[in-house]
C-alpha positions as CSV (number, residue, x, y, z in Angstrom):
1,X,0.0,0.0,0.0
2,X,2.0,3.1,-1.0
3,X,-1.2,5.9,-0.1
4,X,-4.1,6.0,2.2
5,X,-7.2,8.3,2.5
6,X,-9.1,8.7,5.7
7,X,-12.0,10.9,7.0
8,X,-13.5,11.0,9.8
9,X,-12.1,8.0,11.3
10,X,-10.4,8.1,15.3
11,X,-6.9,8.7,15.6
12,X,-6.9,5.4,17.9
13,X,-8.1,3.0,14.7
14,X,-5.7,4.1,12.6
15,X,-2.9,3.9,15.2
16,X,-3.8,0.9,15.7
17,X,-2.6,-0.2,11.9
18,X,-0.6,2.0,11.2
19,X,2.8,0.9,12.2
20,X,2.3,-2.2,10.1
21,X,2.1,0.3,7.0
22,X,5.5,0.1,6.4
23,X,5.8,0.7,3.0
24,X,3.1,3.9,2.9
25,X,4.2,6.4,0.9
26,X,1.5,9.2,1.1
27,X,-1.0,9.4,4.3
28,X,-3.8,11.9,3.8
29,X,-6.3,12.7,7.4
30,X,-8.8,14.7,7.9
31,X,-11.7,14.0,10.1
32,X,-15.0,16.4,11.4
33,X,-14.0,18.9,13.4
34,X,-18.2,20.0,14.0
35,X,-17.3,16.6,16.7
36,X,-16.5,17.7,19.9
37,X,-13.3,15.9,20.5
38,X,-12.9,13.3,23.5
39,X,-10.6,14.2,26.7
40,X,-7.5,12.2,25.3
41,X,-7.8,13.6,21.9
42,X,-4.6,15.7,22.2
43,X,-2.9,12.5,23.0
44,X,-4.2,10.6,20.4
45,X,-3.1,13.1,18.0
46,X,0.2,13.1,19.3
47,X,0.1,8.9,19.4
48,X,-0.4,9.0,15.7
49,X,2.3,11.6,14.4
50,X,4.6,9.4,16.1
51,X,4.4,6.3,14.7
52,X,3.8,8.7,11.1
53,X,7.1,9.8,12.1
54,X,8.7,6.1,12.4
55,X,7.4,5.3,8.9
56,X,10.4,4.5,6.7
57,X,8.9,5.6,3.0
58,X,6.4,8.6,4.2
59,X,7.1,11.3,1.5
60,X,3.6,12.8,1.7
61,X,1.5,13.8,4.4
62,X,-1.6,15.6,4.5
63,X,-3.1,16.1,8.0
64,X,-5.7,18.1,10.0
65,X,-5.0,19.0,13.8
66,X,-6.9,20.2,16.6
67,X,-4.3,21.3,19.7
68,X,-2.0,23.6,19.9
69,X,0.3,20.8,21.7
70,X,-0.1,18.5,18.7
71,X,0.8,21.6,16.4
72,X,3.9,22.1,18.0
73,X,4.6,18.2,17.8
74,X,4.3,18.5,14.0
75,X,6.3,21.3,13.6
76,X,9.4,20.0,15.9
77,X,9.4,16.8,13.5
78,X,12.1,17.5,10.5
79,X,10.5,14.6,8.9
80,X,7.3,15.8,9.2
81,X,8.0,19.4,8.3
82,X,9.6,17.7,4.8
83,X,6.7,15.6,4.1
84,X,3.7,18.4,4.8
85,X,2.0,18.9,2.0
86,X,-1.6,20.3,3.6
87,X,-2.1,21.3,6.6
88,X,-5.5,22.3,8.6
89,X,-5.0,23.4,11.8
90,X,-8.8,23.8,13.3
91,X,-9.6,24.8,17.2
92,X,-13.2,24.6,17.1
93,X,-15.3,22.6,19.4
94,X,-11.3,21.7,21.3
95,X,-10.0,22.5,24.1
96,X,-7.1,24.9,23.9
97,X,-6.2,27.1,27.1
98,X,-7.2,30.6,25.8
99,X,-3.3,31.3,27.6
100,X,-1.5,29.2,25.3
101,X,-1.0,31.4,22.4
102,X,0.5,30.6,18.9
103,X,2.6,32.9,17.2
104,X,2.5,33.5,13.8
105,X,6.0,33.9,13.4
106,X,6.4,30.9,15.1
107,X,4.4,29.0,12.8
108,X,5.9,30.6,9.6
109,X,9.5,30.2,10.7
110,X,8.5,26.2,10.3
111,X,6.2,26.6,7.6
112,X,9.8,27.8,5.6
113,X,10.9,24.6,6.1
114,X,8.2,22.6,5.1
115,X,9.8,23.1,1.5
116,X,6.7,21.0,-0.4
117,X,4.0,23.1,1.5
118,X,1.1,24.1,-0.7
119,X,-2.0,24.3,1.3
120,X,-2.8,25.9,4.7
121,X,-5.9,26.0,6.3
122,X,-6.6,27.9,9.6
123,X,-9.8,27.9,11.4
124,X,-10.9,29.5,14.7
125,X,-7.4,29.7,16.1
126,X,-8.1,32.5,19.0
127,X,-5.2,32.4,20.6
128,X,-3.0,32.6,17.3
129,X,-0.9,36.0,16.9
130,X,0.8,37.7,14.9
131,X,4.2,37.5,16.7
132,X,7.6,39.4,16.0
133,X,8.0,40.8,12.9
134,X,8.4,38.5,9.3
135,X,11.1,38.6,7.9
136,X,13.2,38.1,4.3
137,X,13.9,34.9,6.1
138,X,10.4,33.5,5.5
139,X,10.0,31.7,2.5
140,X,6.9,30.0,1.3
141,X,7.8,29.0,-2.0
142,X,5.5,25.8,-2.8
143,X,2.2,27.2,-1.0
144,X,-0.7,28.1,-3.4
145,X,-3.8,27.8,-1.4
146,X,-4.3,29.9,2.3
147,X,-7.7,29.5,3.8
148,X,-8.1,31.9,7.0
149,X,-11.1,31.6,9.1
150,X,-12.3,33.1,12.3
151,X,-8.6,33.9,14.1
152,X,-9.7,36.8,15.5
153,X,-6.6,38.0,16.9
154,X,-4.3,38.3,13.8
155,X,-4.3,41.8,12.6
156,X,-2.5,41.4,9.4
157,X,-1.6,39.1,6.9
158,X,1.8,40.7,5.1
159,X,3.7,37.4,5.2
160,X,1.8,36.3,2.0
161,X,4.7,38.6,0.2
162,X,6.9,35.6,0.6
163,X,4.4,33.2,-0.8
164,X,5.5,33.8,-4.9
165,X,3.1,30.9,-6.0
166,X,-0.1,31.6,-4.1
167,X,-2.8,31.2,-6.3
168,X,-6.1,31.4,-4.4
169,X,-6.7,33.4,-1.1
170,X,-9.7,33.1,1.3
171,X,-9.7,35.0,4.6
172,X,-13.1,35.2,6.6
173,X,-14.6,36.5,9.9
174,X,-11.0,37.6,11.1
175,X,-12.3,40.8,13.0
176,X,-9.2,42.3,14.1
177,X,-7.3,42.6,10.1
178,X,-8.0,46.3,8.7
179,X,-5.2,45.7,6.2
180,X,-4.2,42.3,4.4
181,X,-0.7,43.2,3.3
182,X,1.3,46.3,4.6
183,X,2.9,48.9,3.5
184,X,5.2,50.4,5.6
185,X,8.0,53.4,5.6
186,X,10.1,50.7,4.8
187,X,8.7,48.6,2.3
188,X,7.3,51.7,0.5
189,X,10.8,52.7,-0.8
190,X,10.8,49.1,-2.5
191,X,9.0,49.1,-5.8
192,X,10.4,45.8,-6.8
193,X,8.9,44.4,-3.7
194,X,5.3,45.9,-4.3
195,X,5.4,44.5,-7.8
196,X,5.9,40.5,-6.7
197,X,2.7,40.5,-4.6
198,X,0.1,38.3,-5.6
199,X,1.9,37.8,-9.1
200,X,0.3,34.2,-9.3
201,X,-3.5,35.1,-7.7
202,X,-6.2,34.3,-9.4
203,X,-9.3,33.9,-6.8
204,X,-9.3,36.5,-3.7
205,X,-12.0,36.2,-1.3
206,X,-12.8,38.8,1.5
207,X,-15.5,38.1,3.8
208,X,-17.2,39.3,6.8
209,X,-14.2,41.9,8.5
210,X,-15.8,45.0,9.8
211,X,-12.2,46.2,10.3
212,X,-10.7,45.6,7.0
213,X,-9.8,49.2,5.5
214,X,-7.1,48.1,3.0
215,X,-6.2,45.1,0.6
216,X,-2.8,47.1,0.0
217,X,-2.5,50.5,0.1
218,X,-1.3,51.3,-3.4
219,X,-2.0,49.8,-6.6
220,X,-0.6,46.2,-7.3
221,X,-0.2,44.7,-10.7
222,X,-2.3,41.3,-10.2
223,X,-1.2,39.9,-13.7
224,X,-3.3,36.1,-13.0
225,X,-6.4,37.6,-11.0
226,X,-9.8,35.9,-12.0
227,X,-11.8,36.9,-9.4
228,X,-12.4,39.3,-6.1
229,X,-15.1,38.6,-4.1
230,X,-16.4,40.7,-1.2
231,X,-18.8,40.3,1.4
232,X,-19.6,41.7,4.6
233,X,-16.7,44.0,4.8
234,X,-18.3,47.9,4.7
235,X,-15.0,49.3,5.4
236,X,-13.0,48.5,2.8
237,X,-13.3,51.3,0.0
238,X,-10.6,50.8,-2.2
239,X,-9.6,48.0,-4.4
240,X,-5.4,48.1,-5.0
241,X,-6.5,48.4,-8.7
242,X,-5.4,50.9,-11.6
243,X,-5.9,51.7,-14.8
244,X,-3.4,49.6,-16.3
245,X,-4.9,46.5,-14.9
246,X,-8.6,47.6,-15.7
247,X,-7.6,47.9,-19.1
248,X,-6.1,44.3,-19.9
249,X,-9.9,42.7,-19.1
250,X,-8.4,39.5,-17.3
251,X,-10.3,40.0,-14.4
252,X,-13.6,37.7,-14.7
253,X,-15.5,38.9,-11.7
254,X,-15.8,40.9,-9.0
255,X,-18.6,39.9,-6.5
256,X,-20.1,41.6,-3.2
257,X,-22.5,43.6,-2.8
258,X,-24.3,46.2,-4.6
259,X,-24.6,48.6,-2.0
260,X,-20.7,48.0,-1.3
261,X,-19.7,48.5,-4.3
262,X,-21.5,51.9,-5.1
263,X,-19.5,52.7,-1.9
264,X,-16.2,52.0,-3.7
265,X,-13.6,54.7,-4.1
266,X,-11.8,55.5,-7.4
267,X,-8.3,57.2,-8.4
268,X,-9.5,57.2,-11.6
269,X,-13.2,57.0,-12.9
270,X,-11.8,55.2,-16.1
271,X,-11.1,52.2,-13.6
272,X,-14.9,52.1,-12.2
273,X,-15.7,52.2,-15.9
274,X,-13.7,49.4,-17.1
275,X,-14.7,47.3,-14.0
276,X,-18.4,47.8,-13.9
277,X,-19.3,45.2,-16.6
278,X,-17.4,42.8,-13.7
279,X,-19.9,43.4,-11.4
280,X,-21.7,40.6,-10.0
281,X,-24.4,40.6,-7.1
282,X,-23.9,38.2,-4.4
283,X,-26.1,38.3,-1.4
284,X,-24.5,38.3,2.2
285,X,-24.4,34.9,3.5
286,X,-25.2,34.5,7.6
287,X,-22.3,34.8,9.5
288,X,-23.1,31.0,11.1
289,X,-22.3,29.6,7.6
290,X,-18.5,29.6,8.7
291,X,-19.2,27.5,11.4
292,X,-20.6,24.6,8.6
């Protein structure tokens, strides 16, 4: 057996066979994280990434976790770290002490060295934040899919500069971001740098942020965008768009809603012009959907 797909299944069963696997190659998990999870489910997380981890052949692993402590195993484990290829880290229904935080940083200093990385999915994560400054140091070469919803205390998201690749974007009910990527003193005297964000995104979704003010402050070139939509975030004004992009008609769609985006602010009218045949309604979804 070189690969094996489970869902929904308890850590204890597979742990259980798993050891005998000892030629698997690929190992994907996920399992419903609506469940609340028993008391021993930390440890039974941590029971099966171990014996993962003493798996001769493992070269892929795609995984969903639901402690911080089991996190933290992952990411201590160079093997593990060099198989990753997805990775869902979900709180939700568990039972993580509102004290013990995750950084950020933390997490993307090890998400640099999982070097075949290409999905990340975080959902109501509380306690994660943002950390000490990114750095240069951070690189997120392979990752093409982020999925951010309901961490609450993360007020930006300007680490996606280092993530070249990133294709598709999805960042919902994370009250505290007002601006996805900054701009600071700094970084505004690099123009080079400005220009390599979001070269590869095609599909940006925005929804329900009553803080979000900003995408990016100034215009960025967005060569592969598809599609923006936007729902449920009244502050944000201003799409990093100009007239350059307007005029090359890749974009497909842009969807919110109407009132939101007669609300939208323009540099240049010509932009509102070439966009409006973009336009697409989409009614506001209820909040509780994240939760589904």
């Amino acid at each position: 057996m070189d690969d094996m797909e489970i869902y929904d299944a308890e850590e204890t069963i597979i742990s259980e066979v798993i050891e005998s696997l000892v030629q698997l190659k690929v190992f994907r998990y996920s399992k419903n994280i609506l469940c609340r999870p028993r008391d021993d489910i930390v440890q039974g997380e941590i029971s099966l990434l171990e014996k993962l981890e003493s798996l001769p052949k493992l070269e892929e692993l795609s995984i969903r976790l639901t402690s911080i402590t089991s996190v933290r195993r992952l990411l201590h484990s160079t093997k593990l770290r060099g198989c990753s290829r997805r990775l869902k880290i979900s709180f939700y229904g568990s039972y993580n002490k509102v004290l013990d935080t995750l950084e950020m940083s933390s997490l993307l200093a090890s998400m640099s060295e999982m070097t075949h990385l290409d999905y990340i999915h975080l959902f109501s994560i509380s306690n994660l934040m943002d950390g000490s400054p990114v750095t240069d140091k951070c690189h997120l070469g392979r990752l093409r899919t982020v999925c951010i919803y309901v961490c609450g205390s993360i007020t930006h998201l300007t680490w996606l500069r280092y993530a070249p690749l990133l294709e598709y974007l999805v960042v919902c009910g994370c009250n505290s971001i007002e601006q996805v990527v900054k701009d600071d003193d700094e970084e505004a005297g690099s123009k080079s740098k400005n220009d390599n964000i979001f070269i590869n995104l095609r599909d940006l979704c925005l929804q329900h942020m009553s803080e979000l003010v900003s995408i990016h402050k100034r215009a960025l070139a967005f060569p592969s965008l598809k599609r923006i939509l936007v729902i449920g975030c009244p502050n944000l004004r201003k799409l990093p768009l100009n007239s350059s992009f307007a005029s090359k008609d890749n974009l497909i769609a842009i969807q919110g809603e109407t009132e939101w985006w007669d609300n939208l602010e323009w540099d240049d009218r010509i932009i509102e012009h070439l966009l409006r045949p973009k336009f697409q309604y989409v009614k506001a979804l209820d909040e509780d959907y994240l939760y589904l």
